[in-house]
MILUMSE-239775 format. One record per residue (C-alpha): x, y negated, z negated. Coordinates in steps of 0.02 Angstrom, whole numbers, plus 32768, in hexadecimal, padded with zeros to 4 digits. Layout:
N
XYZ;...
END
This chain:
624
1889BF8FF492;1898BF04F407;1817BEF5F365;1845BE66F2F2;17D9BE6AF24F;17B6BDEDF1E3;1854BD94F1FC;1897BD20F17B;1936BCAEF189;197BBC17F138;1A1FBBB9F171;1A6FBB3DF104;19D4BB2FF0A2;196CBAFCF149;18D7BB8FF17F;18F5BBD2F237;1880BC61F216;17D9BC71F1B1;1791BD14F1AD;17A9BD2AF280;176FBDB6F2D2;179FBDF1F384;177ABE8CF3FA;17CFBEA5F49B;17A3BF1DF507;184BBF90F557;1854BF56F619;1813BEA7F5DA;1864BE1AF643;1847BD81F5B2;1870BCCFF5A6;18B4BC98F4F5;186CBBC6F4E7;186FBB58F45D;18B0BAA1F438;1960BA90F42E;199BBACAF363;190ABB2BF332;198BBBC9F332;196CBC2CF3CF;1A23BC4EF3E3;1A16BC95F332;1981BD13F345;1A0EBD5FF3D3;1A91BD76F34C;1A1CBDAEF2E1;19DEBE37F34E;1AB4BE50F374;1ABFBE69F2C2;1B3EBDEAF2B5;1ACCBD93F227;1A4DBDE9F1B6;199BBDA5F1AB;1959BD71F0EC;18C2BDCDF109;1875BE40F168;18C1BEC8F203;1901BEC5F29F;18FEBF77F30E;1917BFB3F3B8;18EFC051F421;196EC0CDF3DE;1A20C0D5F42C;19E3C03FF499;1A81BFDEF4C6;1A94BF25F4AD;1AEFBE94F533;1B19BDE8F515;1B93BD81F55A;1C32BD7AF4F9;1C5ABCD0F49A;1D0BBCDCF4CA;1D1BBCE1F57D;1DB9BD55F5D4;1E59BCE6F5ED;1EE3BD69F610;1F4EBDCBF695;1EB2BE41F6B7;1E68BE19F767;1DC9BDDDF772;1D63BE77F7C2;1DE5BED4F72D;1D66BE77F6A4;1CBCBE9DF6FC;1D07BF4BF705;1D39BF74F65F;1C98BF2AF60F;1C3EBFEEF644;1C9BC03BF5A7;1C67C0EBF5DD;1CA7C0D3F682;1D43C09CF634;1D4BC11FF5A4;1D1BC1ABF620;1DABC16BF6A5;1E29C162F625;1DFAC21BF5F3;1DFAC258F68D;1EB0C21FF69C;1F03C28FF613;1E6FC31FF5F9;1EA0C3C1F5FA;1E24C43FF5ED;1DBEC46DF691;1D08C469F648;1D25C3ADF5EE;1D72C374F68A;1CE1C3B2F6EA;1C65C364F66B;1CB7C2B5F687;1C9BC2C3F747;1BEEC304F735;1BCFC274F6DE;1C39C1EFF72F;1BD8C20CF7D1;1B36C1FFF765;1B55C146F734;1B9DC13CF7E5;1C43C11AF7B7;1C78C115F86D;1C0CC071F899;1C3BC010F806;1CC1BFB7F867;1C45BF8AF8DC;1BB2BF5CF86C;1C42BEF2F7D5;1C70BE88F891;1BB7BE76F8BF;1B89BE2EF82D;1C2FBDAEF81C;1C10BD7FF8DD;1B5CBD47F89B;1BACBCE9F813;1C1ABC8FF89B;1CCBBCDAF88D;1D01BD10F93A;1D6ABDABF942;1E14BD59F92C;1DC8BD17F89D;1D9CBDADF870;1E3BBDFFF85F;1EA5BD5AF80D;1EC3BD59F74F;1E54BD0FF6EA;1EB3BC94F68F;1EBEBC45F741;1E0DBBFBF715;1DBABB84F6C1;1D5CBB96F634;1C9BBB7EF693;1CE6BC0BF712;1D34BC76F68E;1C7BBC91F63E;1C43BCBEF6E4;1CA9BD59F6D2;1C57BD51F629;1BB0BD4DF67E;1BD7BDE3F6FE;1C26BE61F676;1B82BE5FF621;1B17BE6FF6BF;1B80BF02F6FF;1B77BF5DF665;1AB6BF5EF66F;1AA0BF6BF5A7;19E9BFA0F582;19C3BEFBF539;1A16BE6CF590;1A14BDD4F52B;1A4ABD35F595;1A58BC84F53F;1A49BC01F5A1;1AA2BC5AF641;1A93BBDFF6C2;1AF7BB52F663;1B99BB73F6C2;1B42BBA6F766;1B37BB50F80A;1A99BB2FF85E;1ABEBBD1F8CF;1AF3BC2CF83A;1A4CBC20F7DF;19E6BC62F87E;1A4ABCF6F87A;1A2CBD08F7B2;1981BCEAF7BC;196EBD6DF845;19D7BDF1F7EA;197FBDDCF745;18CABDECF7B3;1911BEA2F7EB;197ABEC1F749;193BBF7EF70D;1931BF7BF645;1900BEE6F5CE;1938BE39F5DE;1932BDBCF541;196DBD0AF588;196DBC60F544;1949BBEFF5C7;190ABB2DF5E0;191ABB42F69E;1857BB36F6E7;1891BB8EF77E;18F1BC1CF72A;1853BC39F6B3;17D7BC3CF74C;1843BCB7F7BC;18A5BD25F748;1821BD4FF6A6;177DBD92F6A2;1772BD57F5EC;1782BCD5F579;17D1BCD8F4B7;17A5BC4DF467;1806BC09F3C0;179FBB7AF364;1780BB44F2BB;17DABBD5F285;1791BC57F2D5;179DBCD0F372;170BBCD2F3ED;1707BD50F48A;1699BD0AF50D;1687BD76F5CA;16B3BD1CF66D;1747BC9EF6A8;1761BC03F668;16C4BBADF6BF;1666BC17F686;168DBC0EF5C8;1681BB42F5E2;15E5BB5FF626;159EBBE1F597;15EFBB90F50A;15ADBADAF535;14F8BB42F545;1520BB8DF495;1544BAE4F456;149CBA9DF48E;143ABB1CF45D;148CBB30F3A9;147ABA74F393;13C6BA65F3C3;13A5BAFAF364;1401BAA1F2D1;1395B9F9F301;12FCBA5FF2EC;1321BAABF239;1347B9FDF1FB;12B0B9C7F23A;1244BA45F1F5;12B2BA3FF152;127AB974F14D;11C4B991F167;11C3BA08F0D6;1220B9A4F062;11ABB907F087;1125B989F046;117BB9B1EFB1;11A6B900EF8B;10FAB8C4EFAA;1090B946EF3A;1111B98EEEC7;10BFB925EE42;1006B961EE56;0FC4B9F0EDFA;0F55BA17EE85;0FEBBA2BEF0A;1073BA5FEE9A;1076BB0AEED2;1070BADEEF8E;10F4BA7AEF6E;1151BAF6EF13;113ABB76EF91;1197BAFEF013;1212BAE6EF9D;1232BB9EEFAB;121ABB86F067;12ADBB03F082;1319BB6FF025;1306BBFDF092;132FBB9BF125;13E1BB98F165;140ABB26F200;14ADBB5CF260;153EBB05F255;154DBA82F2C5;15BEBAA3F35C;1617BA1BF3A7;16C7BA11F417;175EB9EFF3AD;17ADB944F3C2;1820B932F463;1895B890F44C;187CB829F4F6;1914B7E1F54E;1935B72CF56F;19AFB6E0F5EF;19D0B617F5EF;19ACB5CEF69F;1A19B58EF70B;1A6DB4F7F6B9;1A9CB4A8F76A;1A40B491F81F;1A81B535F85C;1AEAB51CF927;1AADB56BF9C4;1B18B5DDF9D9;1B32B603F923;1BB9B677F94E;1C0EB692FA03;1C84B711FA3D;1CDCB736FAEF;1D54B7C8FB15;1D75B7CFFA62;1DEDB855FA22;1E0EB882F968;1E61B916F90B;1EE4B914F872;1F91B903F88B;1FB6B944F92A;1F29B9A8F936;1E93B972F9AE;1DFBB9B4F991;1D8DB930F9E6;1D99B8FEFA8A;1D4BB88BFB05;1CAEB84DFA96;1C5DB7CBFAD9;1BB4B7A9FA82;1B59B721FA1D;1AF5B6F5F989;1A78B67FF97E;1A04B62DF900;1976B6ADF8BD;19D0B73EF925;19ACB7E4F8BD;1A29B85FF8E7;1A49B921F8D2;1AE6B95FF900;1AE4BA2AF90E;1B75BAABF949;1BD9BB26F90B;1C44BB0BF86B;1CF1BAEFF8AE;1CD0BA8EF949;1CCFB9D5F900;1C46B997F8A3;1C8BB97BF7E4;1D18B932F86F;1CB8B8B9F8D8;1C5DB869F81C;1CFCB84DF7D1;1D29B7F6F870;1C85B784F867;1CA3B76EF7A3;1D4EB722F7ED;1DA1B7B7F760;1E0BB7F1F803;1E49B775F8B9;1E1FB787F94A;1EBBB7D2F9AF;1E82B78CFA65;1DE9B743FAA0;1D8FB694FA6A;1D2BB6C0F9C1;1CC8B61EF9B1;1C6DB5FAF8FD;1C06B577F8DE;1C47B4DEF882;1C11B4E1F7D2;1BA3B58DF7F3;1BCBB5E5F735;1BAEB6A7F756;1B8EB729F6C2;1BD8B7D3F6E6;1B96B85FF68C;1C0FB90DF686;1C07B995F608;1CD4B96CF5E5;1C9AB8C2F5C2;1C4EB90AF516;1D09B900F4E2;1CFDB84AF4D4;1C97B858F437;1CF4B83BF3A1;1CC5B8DAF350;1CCEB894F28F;1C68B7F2F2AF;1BC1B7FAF2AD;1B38B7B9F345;1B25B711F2BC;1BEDB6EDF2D6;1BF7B70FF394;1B63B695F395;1BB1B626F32C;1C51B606F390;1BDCB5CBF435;1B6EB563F3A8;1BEAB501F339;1B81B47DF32C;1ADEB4CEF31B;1A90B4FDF26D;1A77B5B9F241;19AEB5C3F26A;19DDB57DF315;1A5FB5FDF32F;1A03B690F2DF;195BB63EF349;19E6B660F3E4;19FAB705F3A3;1957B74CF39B;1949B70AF45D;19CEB78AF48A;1944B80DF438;19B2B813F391;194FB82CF2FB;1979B7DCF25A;19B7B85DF1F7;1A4CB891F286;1A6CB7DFF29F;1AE2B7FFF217;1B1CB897F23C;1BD6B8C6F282;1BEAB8D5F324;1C3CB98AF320;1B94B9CCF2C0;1B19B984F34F;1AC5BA01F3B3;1AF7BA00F465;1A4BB9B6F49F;1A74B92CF411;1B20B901F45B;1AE7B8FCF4FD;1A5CB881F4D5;1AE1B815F465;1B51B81AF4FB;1ACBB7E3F589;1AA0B763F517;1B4DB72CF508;1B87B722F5CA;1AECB6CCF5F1;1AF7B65AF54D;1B0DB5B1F5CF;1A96B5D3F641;1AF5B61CF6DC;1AC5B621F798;1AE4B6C5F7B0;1AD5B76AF754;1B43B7F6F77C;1B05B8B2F721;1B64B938F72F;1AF4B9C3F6F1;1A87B95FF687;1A12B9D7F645;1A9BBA72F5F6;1A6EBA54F53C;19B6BA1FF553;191FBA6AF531;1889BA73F5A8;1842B9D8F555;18E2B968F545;18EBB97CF611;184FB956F63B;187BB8BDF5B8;1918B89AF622;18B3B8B1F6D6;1829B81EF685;18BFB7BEF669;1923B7BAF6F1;1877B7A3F76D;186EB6F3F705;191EB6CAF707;1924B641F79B;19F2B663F7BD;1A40B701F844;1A57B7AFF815;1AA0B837F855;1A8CB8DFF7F3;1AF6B97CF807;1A98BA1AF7B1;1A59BABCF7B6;19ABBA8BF766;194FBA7DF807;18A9BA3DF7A3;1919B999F782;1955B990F81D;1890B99EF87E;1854B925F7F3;18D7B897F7FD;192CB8B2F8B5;18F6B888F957;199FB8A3F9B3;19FEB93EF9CB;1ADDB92DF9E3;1B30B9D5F9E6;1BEDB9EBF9C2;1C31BA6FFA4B;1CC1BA7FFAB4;1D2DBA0CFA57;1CAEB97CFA6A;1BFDB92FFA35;1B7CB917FAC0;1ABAB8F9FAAF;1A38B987FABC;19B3B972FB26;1940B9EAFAD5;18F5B9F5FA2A;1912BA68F997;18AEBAF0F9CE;190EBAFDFA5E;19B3BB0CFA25;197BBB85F9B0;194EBBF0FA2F;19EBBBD5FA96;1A50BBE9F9FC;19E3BC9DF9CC;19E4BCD9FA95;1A9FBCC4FA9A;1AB5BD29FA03;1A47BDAFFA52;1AACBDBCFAE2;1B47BDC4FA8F;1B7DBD1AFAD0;1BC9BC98FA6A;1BE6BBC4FA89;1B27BB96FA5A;1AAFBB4AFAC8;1B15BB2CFB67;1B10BBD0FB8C;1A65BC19FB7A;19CCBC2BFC01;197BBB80FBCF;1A13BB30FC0C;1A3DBB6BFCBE;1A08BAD8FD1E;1A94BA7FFD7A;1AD7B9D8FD51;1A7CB990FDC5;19D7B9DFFDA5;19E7B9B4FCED;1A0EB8F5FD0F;1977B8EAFD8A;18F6B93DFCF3;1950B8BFFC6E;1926B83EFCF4;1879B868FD09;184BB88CFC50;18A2B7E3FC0E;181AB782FC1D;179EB7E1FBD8;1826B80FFB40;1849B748FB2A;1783B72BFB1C;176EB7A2FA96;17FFB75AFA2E;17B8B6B2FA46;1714B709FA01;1776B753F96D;17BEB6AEF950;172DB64EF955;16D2B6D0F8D5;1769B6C3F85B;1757B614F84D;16AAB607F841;16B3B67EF7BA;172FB619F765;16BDB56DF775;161CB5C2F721;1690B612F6A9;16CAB560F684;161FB50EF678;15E5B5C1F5F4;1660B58EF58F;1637B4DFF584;1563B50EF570;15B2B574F4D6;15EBB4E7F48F;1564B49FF3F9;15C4B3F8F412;1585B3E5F4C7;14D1B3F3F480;14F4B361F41A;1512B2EEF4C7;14A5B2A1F53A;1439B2FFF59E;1474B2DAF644;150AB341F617;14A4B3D0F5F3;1433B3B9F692;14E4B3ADF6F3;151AB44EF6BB;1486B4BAF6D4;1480B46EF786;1532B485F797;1525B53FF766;148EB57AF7CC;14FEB521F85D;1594B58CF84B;1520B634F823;14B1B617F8C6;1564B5F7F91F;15A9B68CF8D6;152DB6F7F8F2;1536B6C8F99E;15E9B6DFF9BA;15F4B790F972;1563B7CAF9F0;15C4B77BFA6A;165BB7E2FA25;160BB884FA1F;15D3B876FAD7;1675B84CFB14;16CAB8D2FAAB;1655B940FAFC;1677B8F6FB9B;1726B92CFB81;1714B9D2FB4F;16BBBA06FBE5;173EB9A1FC46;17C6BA0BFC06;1773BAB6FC13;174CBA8FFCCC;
END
């Protein structure tokens, strides 16, 4: 379908490409992965055509036809399903035609071949697809300027998926998706019939949706078989076997040049030595293959001894102006609680974080906050608060007056900033950077509680599993809403939904409601989990199992708890053992420590047996 030769390209003086090469296969379902920058988004316009390479070709299967999703998304009088429809521009061209054709045989040809692309479903197939995509039919038929801008590129989204190009390139497609919204995607890509090119950092998407990897590092393209487990898994193999094989040259390199230095001199082994000489050139070792650098995150602790409850609500109700779309939440946060809060876009979860961030009131209800509790709120709107022309150093600045530039620049490179974009604007920051510059902004004073409201949109695979470390060692609350379900199983041990004009807890895990939210789709019913198989016990019955399995759930978060801060206790005493200074103290302290660590590992070891049984414990508790 697509062979890219030799590909050259240079942007502002800075090499994307060096000499890349890339086959892939027609009917290929690929992932597109990289770190954030290294110009994935610019091989696609490159292959569009909308940029010319310096070097080398780009070519695909003849008369193959090519989808992406349009930059500007639809904002007119045209309905909805209108869009979707007119994105099949032979169905539209032939339609028109049909309308003011004269002749018998042409009007016969544009039948014959408006019931080969069966014209007569594509109502039915354009409002499949938008239904997966979460717009129910009066949706469907309003006008899209009604919508926002995250809805309007849904439409975006769907016009390219109905048109079924031949090559369907997709960057980063899940970014204004719901949780619900990226099952479906990841299902219809799985099934999709012709070739799918996708840039992607979402673990789950790549497992489910691709059966292979593209791979864009140091410059070049590498095509590896399998989902994205799989090329982990081979690539980290590669690695080690290219480095030892590298180890090995170097070795036998050394040996050989200890000869030659040794007898180089002496007539009688000059031309053993020369003929090493000759030897050493010949070898090559490989390059040597390590992971590009991934920028960790860093979030100040908690600044103040955080209240139980942290946050309290009862019969709350919240909306704008007028308008209530919350009702009747009563819920509450404590200290340590890691949250996920999952639903449908449109039913109240930007909604209920503004109301926590204290950005909107509460318009009934007692909404109790903690006195003193600080709490960071993380939105992609939020970005706006950058001052596009200053640069990382000057936002820094204004929350450091005091502070000398090497402490604030030493703040900066804690936020995962490098030096040279420290002092670069705002406005020309990638969106990964910005995000990291704004994280490390909200959360500059160390707050109690971190609100993210889809985190992970403009990070690579490496910066979220930077931000998962991260938040697992920041001591404060969070509660995370987000489509990246990796983040969510990594960080989360506590499942809200927003339905029905409310939040209520989930008492099921991930899994679960993935399955809910996938059989509902199946059987054509909407409203998420409350409505699917898993969930038919009665009131009643549901209560009584809560009842009987809260014991055994409370042991196992004592477990977890326990584990965490053991964990964080031989962390603590690592970090002091790599410290040369405490070598230089008495001995006792050194005897103290190694006691004190083999105490917490034997303790921890213990624990997370006693975890795993219990888990298990549980497992076979809820499947009986």
């Amino acid at each position: 379908m697509l062979t890219i030769s030799n590909l050259t390209y240079r942007i502002q003086g800075r090499e994307l490409f060096d000499d890349a090469s890339l086959v892939l296969p027609t009917g290929s379902k690929a992932g597109f992965v990289g770190k954030n920058g290294t110009g994935k988004t610019t091989l696609f316009h490159i292959i569009q055509g909308h940029i010319g390479a310096d070097a080398g070709t780009v070519e695909l299967v003849r008369k193959a036809r090519i989808g992406a999703v349009a930059q500007e998304a639809p904002a007119g009088e045209e309905t909805v399903l209108d869009v979707v429809l007119a994105a099949d521009k032979e169905r539209t061209a032939l339609m028109a035609e049909a309308e003011t054709a004269t002749d018998p045989d042409r009007i016969g040809e544009i039948y014959t071949r408006l019931a080969d692309i069966e014209a007569h479903t594509a109502e039915a197939r354009a409002s499949s697809i938008l239904k997966g995509l979460g717009f129910e039919q009066d949706r469907q038929n309003a006008p899209t300027r009604e919508l926002s801008g995250g809805w309007r590129m849904r439409v975006a989204l769907a016009a390219v998926l109905f048109s079924q190009p031949d090559l369907l390139l997709l960057d980063e497609p899940t970014n204004y998706l719901d949780l619900e919204g990226t099952l479906w995607l990841e299902k219809y890509l799985a099934t999709y019939p012709y070739t799918v090119f996708m840039i992607s950092h979402d673990r789950d998407l790549l497992n489910k949706a691709v059966t292979s990897i593209v791979h864009l590092e140091h410059k070049k393209l590498t095509f590896y078989k399998g989902n994205y487990d799989t090329f982990e898994t081979t690539r980290r193999m590669q690695m080690e076997l290219n480095n030892k094989s590298r180890e090995k040259t170097l070795d036998q390199i050394a040996h050989l040049q200890k000869f030659v230095d040794r007898f180089k001199a002496k007539a009688t082994k000059a031309k053993q030595a020369q003929a090493r000489v000759k030897m050493i050139e010949k070898l090559r070792p490989p390059e040597a293959m390590f992971d590009e650098y991934a920028a960790p995150f860093r979030f100040q602790q908690p600044n103040v001894d955080l209240p139980t409850p942290m946050v309290n609500l009862e019969k709350v109700s919240t909306g704008y102006g007028d308008k209530v779309i919350l009702r009747n939440v009563t819920m509450r946060i404590d200290p340590e609680d890691r949250i996920a809060l999952v639903g449908v876009n449109g039913n109240g979860k930007s909604t209920f974080a503004k109301l926590l961030a204290g950005d909107i009131p509460a318009m009934d209800g007692h909404l109790r906050v903690g006195k003193k509790l600080e709490i960071a709120h993380f939105a992609q709107h939020q970005m706006d608060k950058l001052k596009p022309e200053w640069t990382p150093l000057e936002h820094v600045a204004e929350l450091m007056p005091l502070d000398n530039e090497a402490k604030r620049r030493s703040r900066l490179a804690q936020m995962g900033l490098t030096t040279s974009r420290m002092d670069t604007k705002a406005k020309n920051l990638s969106g990964g950077e910005r995000a990291r510059l704004l994280m490390g902004l909200i959360t500059f004073s160390g707050p109690g509680m971190m609100i993210l409201d889809e985190p992970t949109n403009h990070l690579d695979i490496d910066s979220r599993d930077a931000l998962v470390h991260a938040l697992n060692e920041y001591e404060g609350a969070v509660l995370i809403i987000s489509h990246d379900r990796h983040l969510i199983e990594a960080t989360c041990d506590r499942l809200w939904i927003a339905e029905g004009g409310t939040i209520h807890e989930l008492d099921e895990d991930l899994d679960s409601y993935q399955r809910s939210i996938t059989s509902a789709k199946d059987t054509g019913k909407g409203g998420g989990a409350a409505k699917t198989g898993e969930r038919k016990l009665s009131k009643q019955e549901a209560a009584a199992r809560r009842a009987e399995l809260a014991p055994l759930k409370g042991r196992i978060k004592d477990a977890e708890t326990k584990i965490s801060r053991l964990q964080t206790e031989i962390e603590k005493i690592d970090a002091q053992l790599a410290d040369p200074k405490v070598y230089n103290s008495a001995p006792e302290r050194l005897i103290t420590l190694g006691k004190d660590k083999a105490r917490f590992s034997a303790d921890l070891e213990t624990t997370e047996e006693q975890w795993l049984a219990l888990s298990a414990e549980l497992e076979e508790a809820e499947r009986a």
